[in-house]
N, C-alpha and C positions, 0 to 999 in steps of 0.2 A: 763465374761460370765454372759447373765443374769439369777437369780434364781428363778424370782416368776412363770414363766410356772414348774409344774409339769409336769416331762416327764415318758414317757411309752415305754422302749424300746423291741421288740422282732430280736432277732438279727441274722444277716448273713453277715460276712463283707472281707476283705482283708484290707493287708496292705503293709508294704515292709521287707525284712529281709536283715542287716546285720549280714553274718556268718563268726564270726573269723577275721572279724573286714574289710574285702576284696572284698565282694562282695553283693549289695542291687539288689534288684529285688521286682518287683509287681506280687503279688498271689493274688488267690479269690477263695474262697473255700464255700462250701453247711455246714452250720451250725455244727449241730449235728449229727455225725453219729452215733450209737449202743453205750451205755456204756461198752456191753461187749465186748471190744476188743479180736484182736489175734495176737498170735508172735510166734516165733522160736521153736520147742520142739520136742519130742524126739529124736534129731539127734540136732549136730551145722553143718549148712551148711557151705560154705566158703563165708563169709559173703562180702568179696570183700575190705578189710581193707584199708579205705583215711580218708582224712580229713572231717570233718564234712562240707557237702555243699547242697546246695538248686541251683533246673534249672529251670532257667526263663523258661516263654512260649517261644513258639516258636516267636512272635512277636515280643518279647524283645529282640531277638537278632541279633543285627547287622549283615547286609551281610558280609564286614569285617572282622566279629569277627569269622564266622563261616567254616573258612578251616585257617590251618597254610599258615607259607609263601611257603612252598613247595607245596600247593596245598592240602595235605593231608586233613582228616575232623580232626575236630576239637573231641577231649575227651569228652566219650558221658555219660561219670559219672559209676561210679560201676554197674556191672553188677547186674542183679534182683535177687531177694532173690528166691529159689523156690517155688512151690505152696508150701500151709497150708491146705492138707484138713483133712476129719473128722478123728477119730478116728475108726477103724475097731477090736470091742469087740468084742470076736467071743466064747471064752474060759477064761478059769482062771487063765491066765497067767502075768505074771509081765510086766507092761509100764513101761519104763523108761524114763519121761519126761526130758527133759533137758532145760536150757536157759542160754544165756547168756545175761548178763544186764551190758548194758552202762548209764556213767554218764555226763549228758554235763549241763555246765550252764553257764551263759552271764548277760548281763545287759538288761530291758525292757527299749525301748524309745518309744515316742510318740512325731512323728515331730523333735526327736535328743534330746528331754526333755525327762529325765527319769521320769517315772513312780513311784512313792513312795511304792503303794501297793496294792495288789490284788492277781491274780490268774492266773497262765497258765497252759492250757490243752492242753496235748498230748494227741492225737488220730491218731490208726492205725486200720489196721486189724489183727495187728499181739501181741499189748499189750498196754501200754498208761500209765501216770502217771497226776496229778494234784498236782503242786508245785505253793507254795508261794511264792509271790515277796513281798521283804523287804528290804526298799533302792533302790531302782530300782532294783535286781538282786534276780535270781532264781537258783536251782537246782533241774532239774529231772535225776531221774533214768528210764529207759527204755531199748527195748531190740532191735536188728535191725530191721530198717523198715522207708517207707515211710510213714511221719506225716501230720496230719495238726495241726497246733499250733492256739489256740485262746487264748485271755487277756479278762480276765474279773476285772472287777475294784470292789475293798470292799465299792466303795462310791454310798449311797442308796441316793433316791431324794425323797420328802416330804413323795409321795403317797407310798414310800416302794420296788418301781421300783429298780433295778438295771440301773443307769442311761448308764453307759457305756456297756450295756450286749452284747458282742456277735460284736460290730461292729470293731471287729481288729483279723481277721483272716491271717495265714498264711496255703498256702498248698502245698504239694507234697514237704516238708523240705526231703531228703535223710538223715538220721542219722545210719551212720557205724561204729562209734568207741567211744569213750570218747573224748571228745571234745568240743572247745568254739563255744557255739550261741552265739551271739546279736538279738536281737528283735526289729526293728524299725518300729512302725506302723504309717504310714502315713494316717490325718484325713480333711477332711475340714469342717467350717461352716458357716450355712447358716441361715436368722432370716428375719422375716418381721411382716407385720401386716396381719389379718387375717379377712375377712368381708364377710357378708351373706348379697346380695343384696344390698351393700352398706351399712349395718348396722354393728355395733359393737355386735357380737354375744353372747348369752348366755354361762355359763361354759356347756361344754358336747359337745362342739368340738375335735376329733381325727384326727390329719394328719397323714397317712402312706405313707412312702417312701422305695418304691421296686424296685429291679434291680436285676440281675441275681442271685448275691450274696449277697445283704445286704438285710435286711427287719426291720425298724425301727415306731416305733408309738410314735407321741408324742401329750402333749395333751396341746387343746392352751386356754392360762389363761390369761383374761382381753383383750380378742383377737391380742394377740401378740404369737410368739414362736419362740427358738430359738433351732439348732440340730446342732450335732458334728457327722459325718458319715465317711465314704470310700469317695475318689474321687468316678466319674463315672457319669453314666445317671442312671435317676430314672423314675418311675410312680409315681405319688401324687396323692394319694385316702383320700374321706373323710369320718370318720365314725361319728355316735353319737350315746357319749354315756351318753347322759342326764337324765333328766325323763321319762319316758318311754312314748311314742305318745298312746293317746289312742284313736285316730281312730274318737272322735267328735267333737272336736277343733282341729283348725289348727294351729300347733308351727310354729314360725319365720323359726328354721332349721329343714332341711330335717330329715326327719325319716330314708329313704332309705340308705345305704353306696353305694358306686362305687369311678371311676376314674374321678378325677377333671382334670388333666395333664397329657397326654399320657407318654412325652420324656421332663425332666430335667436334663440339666447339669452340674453337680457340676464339677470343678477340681479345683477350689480355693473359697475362702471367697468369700459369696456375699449377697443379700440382696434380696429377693425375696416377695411380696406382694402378696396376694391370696385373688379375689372375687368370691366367692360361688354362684352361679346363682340357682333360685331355679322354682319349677312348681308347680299346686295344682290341685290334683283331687278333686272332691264332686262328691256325688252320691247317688242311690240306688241300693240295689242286691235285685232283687225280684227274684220269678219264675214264669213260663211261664204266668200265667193270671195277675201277675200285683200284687200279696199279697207279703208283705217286709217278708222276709225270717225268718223264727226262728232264736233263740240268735246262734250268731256265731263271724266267725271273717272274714275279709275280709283276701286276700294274694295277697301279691306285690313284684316280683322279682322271679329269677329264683332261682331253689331248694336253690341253695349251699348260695344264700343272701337272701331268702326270709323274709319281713316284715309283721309281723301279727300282724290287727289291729282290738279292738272290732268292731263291726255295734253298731248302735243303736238299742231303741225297733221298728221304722219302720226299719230297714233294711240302712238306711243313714249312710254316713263315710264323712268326711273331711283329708285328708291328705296330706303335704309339701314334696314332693317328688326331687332329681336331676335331672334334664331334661332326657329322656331316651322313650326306649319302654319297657313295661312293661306286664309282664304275670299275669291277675288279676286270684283269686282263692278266691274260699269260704269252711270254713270247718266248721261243726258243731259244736256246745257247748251247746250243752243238754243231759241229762241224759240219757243211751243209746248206741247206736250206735255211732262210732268214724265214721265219714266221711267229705273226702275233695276231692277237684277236682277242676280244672282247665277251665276257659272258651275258647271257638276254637279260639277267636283273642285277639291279646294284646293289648293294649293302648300306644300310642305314645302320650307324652307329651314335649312340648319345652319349652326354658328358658323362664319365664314368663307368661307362660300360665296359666289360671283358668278354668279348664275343668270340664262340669258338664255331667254328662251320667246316663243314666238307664240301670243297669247290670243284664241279663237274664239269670239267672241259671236254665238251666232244669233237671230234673231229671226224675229216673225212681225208681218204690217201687218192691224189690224182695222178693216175700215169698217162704219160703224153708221148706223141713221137712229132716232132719238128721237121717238116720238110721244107726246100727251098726251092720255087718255081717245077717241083714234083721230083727232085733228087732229093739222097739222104743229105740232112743238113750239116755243112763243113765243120770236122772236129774242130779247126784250128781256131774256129769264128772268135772263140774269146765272150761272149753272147752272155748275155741276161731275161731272164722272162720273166716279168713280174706280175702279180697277180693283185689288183685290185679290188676291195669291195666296196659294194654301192648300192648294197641295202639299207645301212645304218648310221647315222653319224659320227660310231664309235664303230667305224667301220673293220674288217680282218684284212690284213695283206700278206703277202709273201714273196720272196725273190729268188731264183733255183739260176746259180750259175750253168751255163750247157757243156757239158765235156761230149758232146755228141749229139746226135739226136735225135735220144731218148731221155728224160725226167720223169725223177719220182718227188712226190712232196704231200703234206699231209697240211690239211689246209683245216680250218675252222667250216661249218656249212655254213654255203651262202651262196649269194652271186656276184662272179666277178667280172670286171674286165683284164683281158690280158693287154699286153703290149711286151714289144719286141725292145732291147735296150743295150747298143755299147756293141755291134758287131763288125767285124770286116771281112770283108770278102772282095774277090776278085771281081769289079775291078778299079775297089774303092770302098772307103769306109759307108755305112748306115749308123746313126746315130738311134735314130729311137721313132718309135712309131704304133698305134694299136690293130693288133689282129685280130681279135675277136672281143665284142660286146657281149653282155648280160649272159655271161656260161653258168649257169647255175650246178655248182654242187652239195648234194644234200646227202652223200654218201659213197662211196669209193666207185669210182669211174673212171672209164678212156676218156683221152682228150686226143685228138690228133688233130694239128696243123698244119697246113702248107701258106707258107707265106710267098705274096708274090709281088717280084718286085720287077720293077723295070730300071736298066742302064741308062743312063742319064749325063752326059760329056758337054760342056761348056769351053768356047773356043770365046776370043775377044778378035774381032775383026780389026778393029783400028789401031793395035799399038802391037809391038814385040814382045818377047816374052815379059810377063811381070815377074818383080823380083823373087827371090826366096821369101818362103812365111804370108804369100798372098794367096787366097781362096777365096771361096763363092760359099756362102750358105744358103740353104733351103728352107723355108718354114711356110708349112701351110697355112692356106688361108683358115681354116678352124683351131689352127695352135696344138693339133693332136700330136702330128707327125714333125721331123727335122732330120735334114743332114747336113753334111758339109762335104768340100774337095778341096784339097791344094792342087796347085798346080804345078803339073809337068810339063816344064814349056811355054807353049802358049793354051796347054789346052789340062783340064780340069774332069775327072772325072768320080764318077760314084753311081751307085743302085739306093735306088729311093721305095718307099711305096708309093704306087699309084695314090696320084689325089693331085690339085690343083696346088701351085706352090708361088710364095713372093721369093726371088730371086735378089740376094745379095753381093756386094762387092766388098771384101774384106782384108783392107791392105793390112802391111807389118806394122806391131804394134808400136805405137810412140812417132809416126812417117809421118807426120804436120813439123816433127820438131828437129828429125833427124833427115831430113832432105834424101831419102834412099830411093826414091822411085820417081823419078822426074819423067813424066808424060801420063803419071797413073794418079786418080784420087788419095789423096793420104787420109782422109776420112772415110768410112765404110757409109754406106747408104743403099736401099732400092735399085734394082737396075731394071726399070720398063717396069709391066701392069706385071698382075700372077698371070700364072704359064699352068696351063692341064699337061701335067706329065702320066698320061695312063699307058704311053708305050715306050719303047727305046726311041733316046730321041738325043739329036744334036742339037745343041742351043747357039747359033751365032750370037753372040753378046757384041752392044755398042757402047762404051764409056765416055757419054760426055763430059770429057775431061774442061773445068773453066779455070780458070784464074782471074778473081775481081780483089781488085786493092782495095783494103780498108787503110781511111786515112783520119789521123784521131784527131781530134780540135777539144785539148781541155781549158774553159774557161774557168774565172773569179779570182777574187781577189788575193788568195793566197793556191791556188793551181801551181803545181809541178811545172818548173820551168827548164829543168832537166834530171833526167831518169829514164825510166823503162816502161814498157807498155807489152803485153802479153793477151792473143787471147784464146778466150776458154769457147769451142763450137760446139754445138749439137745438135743434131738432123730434129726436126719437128717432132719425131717420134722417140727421143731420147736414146734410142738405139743402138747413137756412134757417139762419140767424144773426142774430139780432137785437141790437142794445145800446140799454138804455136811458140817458139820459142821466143825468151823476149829481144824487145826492138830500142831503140830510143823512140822518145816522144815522137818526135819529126818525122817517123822512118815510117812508111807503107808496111802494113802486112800482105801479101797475098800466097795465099794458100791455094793449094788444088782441091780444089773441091766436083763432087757432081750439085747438076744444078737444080736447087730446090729450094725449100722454105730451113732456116736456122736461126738458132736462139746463140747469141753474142755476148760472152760477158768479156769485160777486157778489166785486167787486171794492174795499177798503175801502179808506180812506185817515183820518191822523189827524191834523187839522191843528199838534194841541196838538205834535209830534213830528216832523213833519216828514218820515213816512214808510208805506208801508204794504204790502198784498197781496192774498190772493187765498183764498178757501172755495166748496167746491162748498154748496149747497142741496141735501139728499140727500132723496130721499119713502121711504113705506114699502118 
């Protein structure tokens, strides 16, 4: 294999598994799913006990193979585990987690060649482990459940990459018992030369090759490269990542990334050559009379790949672009106002073209005057207005800090939404919120606002003051508006806009692990239904403060018989996160919590071994 390309791999891959030495099949599996997995707990289901096995797609299996000789169907693998859902905290009553942990391990191959060393990941929904390969062979411990297994290799490539990351996947392995994997990941590769309009290109070429499941980058050095991947079909995209274009000379290679080859197909070695065809815009952005634009930047490409490139001092760009149609934009770069915006057509440019055009940016100047419940609005606010548009998918926006209020700003025509953003005032912060929908400007106009907000003070009836670093957030029920309060004392205050709000409890960060507020939630959650806040209004607040033990029971045959146990909480709505800190095996967790529905993963460790992982706590 050759060495002097530097590669860059991000990875999604398949491969084949031999399990128990009997049965190979091709999987393909979506990279990474959650670290925190989930498994088996507080009950052992009947976990359906066979031999450790993996089901082909359906594709892969023979008509033939798929009824007996009596016509019967064919063994359709252990029945499913049942669901894993949240945990139901309600009171102060004892969980009694449980799990049972299997041990299975095999030899890793690649092409029938072992693997010397690295790393395989189990991942479930249900718990997961990360075991070393040493010698070609692994040992994980894990609990029942369907997996998917990825190989990652300890061998790094010049630039610090993980060269093999992520492109040998297995998925949907069933694992019901203790029992022998093997791992046979199946790879092909592929190498050529690599040229930009028939020229041997500068360093700061990237090929990317995507397919359902793999996603691979490599970067090509003295315009050669060679990759090691999954069978299958690919896209080949080219990125650069060279010096950066600045917009008034034109580089050999394209600034732009996209797709160079829709549909490649890899299933064996082979040898692949790749000409990069390229286009060039030159220009000017002026506006509508023909004056080159203040310092800015030009934009080329839609949102998710947009390239932004200086103008010059008249308004002029030169840029090497991939052949394509192209959504030009200009955004501002002067002191000020933040504004960008899109022109009505795009530019179509073909392989080889030199295209010179004059770009017409028009705009429109809006002056505003900001008031607050009908006084002038407070210089000190610190404030943001930001202008949204929502005519177009390549929508204009702009953002005018307040040093008072009054704004000026020169926007692209259109319509927008405004919203209010980052203010404080007496007597309490406002975070963010919209004041005005669908404002249409099509040409230099007043704007004037009065925003009107109502005072808004949260008291907790049942406990003394909360510590330092606790507050209350606000978010309405539509997701438009938010704010927040810390507290002074017992009591919390802030000016909100009117609107209907769900009402948060937000202790100090890290308080599940650091024991700092004892009689208070250390988790953030919901406090009651939403609340219509459209006047000034005192909130008496109640915090059901619980305390329920979780208490862990890890079973099998090779189970931690002493270590630690840690767990990982989160409110139903993923919203809070809590850890506790770790415990011995034996030892009760309990946490304060408010009381409601949570997802429990608990993290083990054995000290006896030297290694460990990861189980969801599953409720009824």
């Amino acid at each position: 294999m050759m060495t002097s390309p530097s590669r860059l791999l991000r990875s999604r891959g398949m491969g084949t598994a031999c399990i128990a030495g009997a049965l190979s099949m091709a999987c393909a599996a979506d990279p990474r799913v959650g670290r925190e997995a989930e498994t088996d707990a507080v009950s052992l289901p009947d976990a359906g006990i066979r031999p450790v096995t993996a089901t082909p797609p359906d594709s892969a299996i023979p008509p033939e193979a798929a009824t007996q000789p009596d016509g019967a169907l064919r063994d359709a693998g252990p029945p499913p585990l049942p669901p894993c859902g949240p945990l139901q905290v309600e009171s102060e009553s004892t969980h009694e987690v449980r799990v049972r942990l299997l041990t299975i391990r095999g030899e890793v191959n690649r092409n029938g060649v072992p693997l010397p060393i690295g790393a395989v990941e189990f991942l479930s929904d249900r718990g997961g482990d990360t075991a070393s390969v040493l010698d070609g062979r692994y040992e994980a411990v894990v609990p029942p459940g369907t997996y998917r297994i990825q190989y990652f290799s300890d061998f790094h490539c010049d630039d610090g990459f993980d060269c093999d990351a992520g492109l040998r996947v297995l998925e949907d392995v069933e694992i019901r018992e203790d029992g022998a994997l093997d791992l046979n990941f199946a790879s092909v590769r592929t190498h050529g030369i690599v040229t930009i309009d028939g020229e041997t290109p500068d360093d700061g070429v990237v090929l990317s090759f995507t397919s359902e499941h793999v996603e691979a980058r490599i970067v090509v050095a003295e315009g050669r490269y060679e990759l090691e991947m999954s069978p299958g079909a690919y896209a080949i995209g080219y990125e650069w990542w060279g010096p950066q274009c600045d917009g008034l000379t034109a580089p050999a290679a394209p600034c732009t990334w996209g797709e160079i080859r829709p549909a490649e197909v890899f299933l064996q070695d082979q040898r692949l050559d790749l000409d990069i065809q390229t286009a060039r815009l030159r220009g000017v952005l002026s506006d509508a009379d023909g004056v080159p634009l203040p310092p800015g930047r030009i934009l080329l490409g839609p949102p998710e790949a947009t390239e932004s490139l200086p103008l010059g001092a008249d308004g002029g760009f030169v840029v090497t672009v991939l052949p394509g149609v192209y959504p030009v934009g200009w955004s501002a770069d002067v002191p000020g106002p933040s504004v960008q915006g899109w022109l009505d057509e795009p530019v179509e440019l073909l392989a080889g073209a030199d295209a010179e055009a004059r770009l017409v940016v028009r705009r429109a100047r809006l002056d505003g005057r900001l008031t607050l419940d009908g006084a002038p609005f407070p210089v000190e606010s610190g404030a943001e207005l930001e202008l949204r548009g929502v005519e177009r998918v390549l929508a204009a926006d702009a953002r005018v800090r307040l040093s008072g209020p009054a704004f000026t700003v020169d926007v692209f025509p259109g319509k927008y939404d405004v919203f209010l953003d980052g203010w404080e005032t007496t007597p309490g912060p406002l975070t963010r919120g919209p004041l005005a929908r669908g404002v249409v400007v099509a040409h230099d106009r007043a704007l004037m606002l009065d925003v009107r907000s109502v005072a808004v003070s949260a008291r907790i009836r049942n406990a003394v003051s909360p510590p330092p670093g606790s507050a209350v957030r606000f978010q309405s029920v539509d997701g438009a508006a938010s704010g927040w309060a810390g507290f002074d004392g017992n009591v919390a205050s802030t000016r909100l806009l009117p609107g209907r709000y769900m009402i948060h409890w937000a202790p100090p960060f890290d308080d599940c692990q650091r024991e700092r507020s004892p009689g208070f939630p250390c988790m953030a959650g919901p406090i009651g239904p939403p609340r219509d806040l459209d006047t000034d209004t005192l909130l008496e607040l109640d915090l059901p403060v619980i305390q329920p033990r979780f208490m862990t029971r890890i079973e099998g045959a090779e189970a931690p018989r002493w270590g630690t146990i840690e767990y990982q909480l989160r409110t139903e709505g993923e919203d809070a996160v809590g850890a506790t800190g770790p415990v011995a095996l034996d030892q009760a967790v309990s946490p304060r919590l408010l009381a409601g529905l949570y997802t429990a993963s608990v993290q083990w460790f054995d000290n006896d071994r030297g290694r460990g992982g990861w189980f969801r706590a599953c409720g009824p």
